[in-house]
C-alpha positions in Angstrom: -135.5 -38.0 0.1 -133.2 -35.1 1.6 -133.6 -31.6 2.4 -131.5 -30.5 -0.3 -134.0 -32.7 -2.6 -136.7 -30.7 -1.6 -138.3 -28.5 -4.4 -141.4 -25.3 -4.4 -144.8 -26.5 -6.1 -144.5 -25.2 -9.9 -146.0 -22.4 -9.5 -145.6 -21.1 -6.3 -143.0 -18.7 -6.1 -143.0 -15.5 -8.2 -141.5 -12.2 -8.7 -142.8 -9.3 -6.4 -144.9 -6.8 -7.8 -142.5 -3.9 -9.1 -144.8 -0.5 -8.2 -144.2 2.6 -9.3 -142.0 1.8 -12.3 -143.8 3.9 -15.3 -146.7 4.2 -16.6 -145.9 1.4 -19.0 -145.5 -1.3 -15.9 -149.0 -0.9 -15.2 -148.6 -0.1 -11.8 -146.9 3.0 -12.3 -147.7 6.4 -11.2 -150.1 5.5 -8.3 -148.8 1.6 -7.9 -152.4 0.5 -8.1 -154.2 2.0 -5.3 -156.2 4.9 -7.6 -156.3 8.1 -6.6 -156.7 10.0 -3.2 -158.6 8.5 -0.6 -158.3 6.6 3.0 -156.5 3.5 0.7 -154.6 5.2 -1.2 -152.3 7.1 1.7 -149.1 5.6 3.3 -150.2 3.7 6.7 -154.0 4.1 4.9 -156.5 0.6 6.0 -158.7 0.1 8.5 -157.7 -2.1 11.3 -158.5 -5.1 11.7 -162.3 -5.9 13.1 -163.5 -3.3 11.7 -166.7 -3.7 9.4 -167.1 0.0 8.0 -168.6 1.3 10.5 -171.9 -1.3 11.2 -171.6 -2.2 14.9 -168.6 -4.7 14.6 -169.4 -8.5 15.9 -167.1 -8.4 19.3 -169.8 -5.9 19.9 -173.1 -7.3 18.9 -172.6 -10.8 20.4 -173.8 -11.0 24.2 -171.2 -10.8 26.9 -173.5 -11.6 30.0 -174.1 -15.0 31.6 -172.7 -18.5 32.4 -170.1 -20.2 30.8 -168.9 -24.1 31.7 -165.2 -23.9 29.9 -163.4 -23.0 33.1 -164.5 -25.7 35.0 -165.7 -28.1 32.5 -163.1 -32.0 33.1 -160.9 -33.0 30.4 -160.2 -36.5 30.2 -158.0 -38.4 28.1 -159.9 -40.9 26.1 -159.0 -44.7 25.8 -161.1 -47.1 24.3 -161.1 -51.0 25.0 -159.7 -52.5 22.2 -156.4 -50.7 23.1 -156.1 -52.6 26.2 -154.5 -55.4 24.9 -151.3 -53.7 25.1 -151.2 -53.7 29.0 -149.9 -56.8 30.4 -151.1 -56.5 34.4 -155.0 -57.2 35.3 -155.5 -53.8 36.9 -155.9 -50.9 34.4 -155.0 -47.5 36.0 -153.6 -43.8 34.8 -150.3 -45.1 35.5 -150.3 -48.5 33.8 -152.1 -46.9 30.8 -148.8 -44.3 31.4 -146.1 -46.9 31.1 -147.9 -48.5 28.0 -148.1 -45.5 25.8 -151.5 -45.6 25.5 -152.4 -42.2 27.5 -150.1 -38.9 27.2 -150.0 -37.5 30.7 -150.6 -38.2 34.4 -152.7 -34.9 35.2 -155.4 -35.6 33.2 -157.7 -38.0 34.3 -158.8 -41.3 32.2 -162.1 -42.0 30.4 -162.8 -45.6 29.0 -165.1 -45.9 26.1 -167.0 -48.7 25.0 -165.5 -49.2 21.5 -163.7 -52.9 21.2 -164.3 -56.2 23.3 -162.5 -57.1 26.4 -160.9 -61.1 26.3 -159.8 -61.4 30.2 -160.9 -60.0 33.4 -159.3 -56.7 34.4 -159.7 -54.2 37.0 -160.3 -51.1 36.4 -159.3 -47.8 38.2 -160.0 -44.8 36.4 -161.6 -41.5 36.1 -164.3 -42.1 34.5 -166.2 -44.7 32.2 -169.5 -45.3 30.0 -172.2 -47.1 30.8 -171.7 -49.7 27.9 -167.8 -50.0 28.9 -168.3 -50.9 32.3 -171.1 -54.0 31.3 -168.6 -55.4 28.8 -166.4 -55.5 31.4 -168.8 -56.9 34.2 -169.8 -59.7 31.7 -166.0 -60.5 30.9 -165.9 -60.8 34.9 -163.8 -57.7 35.7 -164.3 -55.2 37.8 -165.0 -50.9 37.6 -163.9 -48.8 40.3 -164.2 -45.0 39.3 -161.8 -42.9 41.6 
């Protein structure tokens, strides 16, 4: 397939509305916004947000107190059955880097327990779960959280 073969959904493309073309268009006269009134003027809507008039919700929500976004730790997440990929015994940011299996170096690394680990490895990462790092104990590897 090739741009030029490319084709709209049947369906999807239509004629613009013609206003103000006779009363015999159907939206003739006042091109279907009624008569007089807020809506009915040129530049006429309310903006956006607004809620006629009840106290909008930007407003009623509270504003006050703690949040944790700003200094909560995003970790890239790497689970163990993905490991086979890396050929050294020592499983860092920067080996996990080289293999494709994590995106960037600023964030730090997070090993999950999903998969089974066949050799002994040594890990040196940011973090890791409880269940991970007894998997790897028991396959005789080491966890060393930097």
């Amino acid at each position: 397939m090739n741009l030029q073969d490319l084709r709209s959904v049947k369906g999807s493309k239509h004629a613009a509305k013609r206003l103000g073309q006779g009363i015999g268009s159907g939206t003739g006269k006042t091109s279907g916004k009624g008569h007089k009134g807020h809506k009915s003027r040129t530049g006429g809507g309310v903006r956006p947000g607004f809620e006629g008039g009840q106290m909008p919700l930007a407003r009623r929500v509270p504003k006050r107190g703690f949040n944790n976004a700003r200094f909560a730790v995003e970790y890239q997440v790497v689970n163990l059955d993905r490991l086979d990929k890396v050929e050294s015994g020592e499983i860092s940011l920067e080996t996990l880097y080289g293999a494709g299996i994590v995106k960037s170096r600023a964030l730090p690394v997070k090993i999950l327990a999903d998969g089974d680990v066949t050799r002994p490895l040594t890990f040196k990462v940011g973090a890791i779960s409880e269940k991970a790092k007894r998997k790897i104990e028991a396959a005789g590897g080491k966890v060393e959280v930097i």
